[in-house]
C-alpha positions as CSV (number, residue, x, y, z in Angstrom):
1,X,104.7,87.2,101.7
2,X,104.6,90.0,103.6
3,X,106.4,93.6,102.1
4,X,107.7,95.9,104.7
5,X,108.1,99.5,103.4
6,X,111.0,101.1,105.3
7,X,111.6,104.6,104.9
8,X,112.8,107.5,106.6
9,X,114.2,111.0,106.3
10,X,118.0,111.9,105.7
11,X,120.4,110.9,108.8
12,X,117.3,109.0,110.8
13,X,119.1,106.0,110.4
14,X,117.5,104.2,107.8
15,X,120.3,102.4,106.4
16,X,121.3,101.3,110.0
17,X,118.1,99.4,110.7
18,X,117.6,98.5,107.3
19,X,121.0,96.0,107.9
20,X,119.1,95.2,111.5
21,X,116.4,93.5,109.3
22,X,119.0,92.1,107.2
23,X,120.2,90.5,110.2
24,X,117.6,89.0,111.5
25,X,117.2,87.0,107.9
26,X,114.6,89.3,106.4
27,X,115.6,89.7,102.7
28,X,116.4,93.9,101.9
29,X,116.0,95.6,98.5
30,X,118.4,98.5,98.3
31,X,116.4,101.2,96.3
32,X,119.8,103.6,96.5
33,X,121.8,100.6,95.7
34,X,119.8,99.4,92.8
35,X,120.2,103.2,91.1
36,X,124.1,102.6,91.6
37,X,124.3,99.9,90.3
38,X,121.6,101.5,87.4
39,X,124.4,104.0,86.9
40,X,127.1,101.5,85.9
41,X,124.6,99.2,83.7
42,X,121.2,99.8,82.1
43,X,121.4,103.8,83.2
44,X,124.1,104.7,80.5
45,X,122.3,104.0,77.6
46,X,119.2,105.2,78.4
47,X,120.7,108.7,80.0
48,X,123.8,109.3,77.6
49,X,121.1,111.8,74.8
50,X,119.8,113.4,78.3
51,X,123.2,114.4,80.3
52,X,126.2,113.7,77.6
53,X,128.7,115.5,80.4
54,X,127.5,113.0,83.2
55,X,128.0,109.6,80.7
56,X,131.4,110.3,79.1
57,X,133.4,107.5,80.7
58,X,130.8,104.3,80.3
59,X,129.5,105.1,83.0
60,X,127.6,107.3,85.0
61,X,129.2,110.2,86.8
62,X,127.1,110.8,89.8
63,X,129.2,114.3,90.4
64,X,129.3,115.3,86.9
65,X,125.2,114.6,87.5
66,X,124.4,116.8,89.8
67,X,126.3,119.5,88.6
68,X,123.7,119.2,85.8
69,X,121.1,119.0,88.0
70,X,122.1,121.6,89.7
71,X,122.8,124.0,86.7
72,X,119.4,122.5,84.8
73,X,117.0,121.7,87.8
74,X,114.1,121.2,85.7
75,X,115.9,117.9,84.1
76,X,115.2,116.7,87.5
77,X,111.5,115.1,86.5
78,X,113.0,113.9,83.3
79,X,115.9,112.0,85.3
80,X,113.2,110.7,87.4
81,X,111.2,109.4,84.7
82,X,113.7,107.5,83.0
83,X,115.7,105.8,86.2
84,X,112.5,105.6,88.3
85,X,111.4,102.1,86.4
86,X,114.4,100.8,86.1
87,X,114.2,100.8,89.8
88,X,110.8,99.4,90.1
89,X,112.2,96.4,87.0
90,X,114.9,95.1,89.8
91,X,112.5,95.7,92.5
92,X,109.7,93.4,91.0
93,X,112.7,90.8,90.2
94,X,113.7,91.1,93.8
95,X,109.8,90.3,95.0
96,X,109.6,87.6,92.5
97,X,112.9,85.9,93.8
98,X,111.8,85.6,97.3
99,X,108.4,85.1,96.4
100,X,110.1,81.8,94.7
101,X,112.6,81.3,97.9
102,X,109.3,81.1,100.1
103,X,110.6,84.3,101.9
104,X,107.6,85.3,104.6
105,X,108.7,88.9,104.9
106,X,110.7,91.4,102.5
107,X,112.0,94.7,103.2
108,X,111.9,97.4,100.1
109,X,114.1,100.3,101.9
110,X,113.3,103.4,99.9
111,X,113.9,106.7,100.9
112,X,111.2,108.6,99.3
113,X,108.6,106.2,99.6
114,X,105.5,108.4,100.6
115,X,106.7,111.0,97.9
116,X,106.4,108.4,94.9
117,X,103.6,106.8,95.8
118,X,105.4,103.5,96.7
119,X,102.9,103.2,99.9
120,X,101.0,101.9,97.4
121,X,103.2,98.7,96.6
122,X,103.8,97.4,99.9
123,X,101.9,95.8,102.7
124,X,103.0,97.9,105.7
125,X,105.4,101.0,105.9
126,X,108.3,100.9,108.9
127,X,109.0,104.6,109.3
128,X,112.7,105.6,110.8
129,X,112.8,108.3,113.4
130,X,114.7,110.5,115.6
131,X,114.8,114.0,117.2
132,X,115.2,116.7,114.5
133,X,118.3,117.8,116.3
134,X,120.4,114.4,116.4
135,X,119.2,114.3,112.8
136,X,120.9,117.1,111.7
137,X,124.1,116.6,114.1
138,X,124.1,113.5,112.2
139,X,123.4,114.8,108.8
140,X,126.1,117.9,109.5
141,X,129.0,115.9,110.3
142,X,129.2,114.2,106.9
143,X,131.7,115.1,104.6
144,X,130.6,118.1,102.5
145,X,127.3,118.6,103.9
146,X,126.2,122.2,104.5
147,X,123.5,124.0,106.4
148,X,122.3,125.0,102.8
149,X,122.4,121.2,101.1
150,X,120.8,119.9,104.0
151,X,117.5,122.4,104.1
152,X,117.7,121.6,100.2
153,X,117.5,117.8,101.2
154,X,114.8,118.2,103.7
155,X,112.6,120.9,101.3
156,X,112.2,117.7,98.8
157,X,111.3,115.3,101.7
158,X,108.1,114.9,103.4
159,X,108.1,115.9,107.2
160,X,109.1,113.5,109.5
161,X,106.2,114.3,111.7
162,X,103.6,113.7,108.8
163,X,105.7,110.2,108.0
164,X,104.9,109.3,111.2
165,X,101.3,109.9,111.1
166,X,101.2,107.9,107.9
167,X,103.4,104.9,109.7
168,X,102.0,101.4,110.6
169,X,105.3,101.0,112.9
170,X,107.8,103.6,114.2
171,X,112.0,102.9,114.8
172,X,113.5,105.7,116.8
173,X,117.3,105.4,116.4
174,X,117.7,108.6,118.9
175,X,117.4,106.0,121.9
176,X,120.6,104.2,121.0
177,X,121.4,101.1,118.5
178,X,120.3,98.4,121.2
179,X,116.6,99.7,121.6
180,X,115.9,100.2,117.7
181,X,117.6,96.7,117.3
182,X,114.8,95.1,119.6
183,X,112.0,97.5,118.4
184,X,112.8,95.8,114.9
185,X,112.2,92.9,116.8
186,X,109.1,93.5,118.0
187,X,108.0,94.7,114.5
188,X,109.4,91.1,112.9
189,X,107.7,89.6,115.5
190,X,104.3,91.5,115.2
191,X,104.0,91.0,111.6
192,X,104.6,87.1,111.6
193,X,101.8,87.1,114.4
194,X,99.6,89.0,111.9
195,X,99.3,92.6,113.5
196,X,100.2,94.7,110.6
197,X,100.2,98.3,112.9
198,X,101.5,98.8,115.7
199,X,103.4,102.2,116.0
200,X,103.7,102.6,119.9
201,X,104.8,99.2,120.9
């Protein structure tokens, strides 16, 4: 079984062609969904002594969170070190469920996957790109996002342009849904062929 590491920075489209993989058959571990769903289960126990305030209603408050955060930033590493292997527990059930299923290839979508080492745990890394300028058009025209919270975003990220140096395959979601649709194609394809890079197809 092949594991595809798919990452990418804010508003590159990384959700997008994560779901393209998803349909094309290819099994997709959520790593943002797992630490929602960590939120509502196993992360309230473990994070009511840490941040009371954020934990007061059975579950966790992700607003009430990052007003923490943001009043106490150096919790951050401590909020890290607690919800980071809960992550990696559903992950490894995840692997060891389609391991079973006799799944050939699995996608482990996780946004900061160069900056926690989780290179390391996968067989080849998928990198989402696009111009820096659609990316922030994109990342701009959510609700609530600021010039400010985005450079914040993007100081904790690794560069795209050093992501893509580090990628064994490249999505560019700038050149419109159809064409990243068949570049994951061509990376599905690839991979059950036995090429495991390939960034300029």
């Amino acid at each position: 079984m092949i594991v595809i590491g798919l990452t990418g920075s804010i508003g590159m489209g990384k959700s997008t062609t994560a779901k393209m993989f998803a349909d094309e058959g290819i099994p997709v571990n959520d790593a943002d969904a797992n630490v929602h769903e960590i939120y509502r289960h196993e992360g309230v126990a473990a994070l009511r002594d840490v941040f009371p305030d954020a934990v007061g209603t059975g579950v966790v408050d992700r607003q009430q969170l990052s007003r923490d955060l943001a009043a106490v930033p150096e919790k951050l590493p401590l909020l890290e070190s607690i919800i980071h292997p809960l992550v990696r527990q559903r992950e490894y059930l995840f692997l060891d469920q389609q391991r079973s299923s006799g799944a050939d290839l699995v996608v482990l979508d996780i946004p900061l996957l160069f900056e926690t080492g989780g290179e390391e745990r996968v067989d080849t890394v998928v990198v989402v790109t696009c111009d820096p300028q659609v990316q922030r058009e994109r990342v701009l025209a959510r609700p609530g996002m600021t010039e400010e919270k985005l450079d914040m975003i993007l100081s904790r990220q690794m560069p795209d342009a050093e992501k893509r140096q580090r990628a064994d395959f490249l999505v560019d979601t700038g050149t419109g849904i159809d064409a990243a649709r068949q570049r994951v194609r061509q990376i599905i394809g690839s991979l059950r062929s036995g090429r495991m890079s390939e960034q300029h197809a």
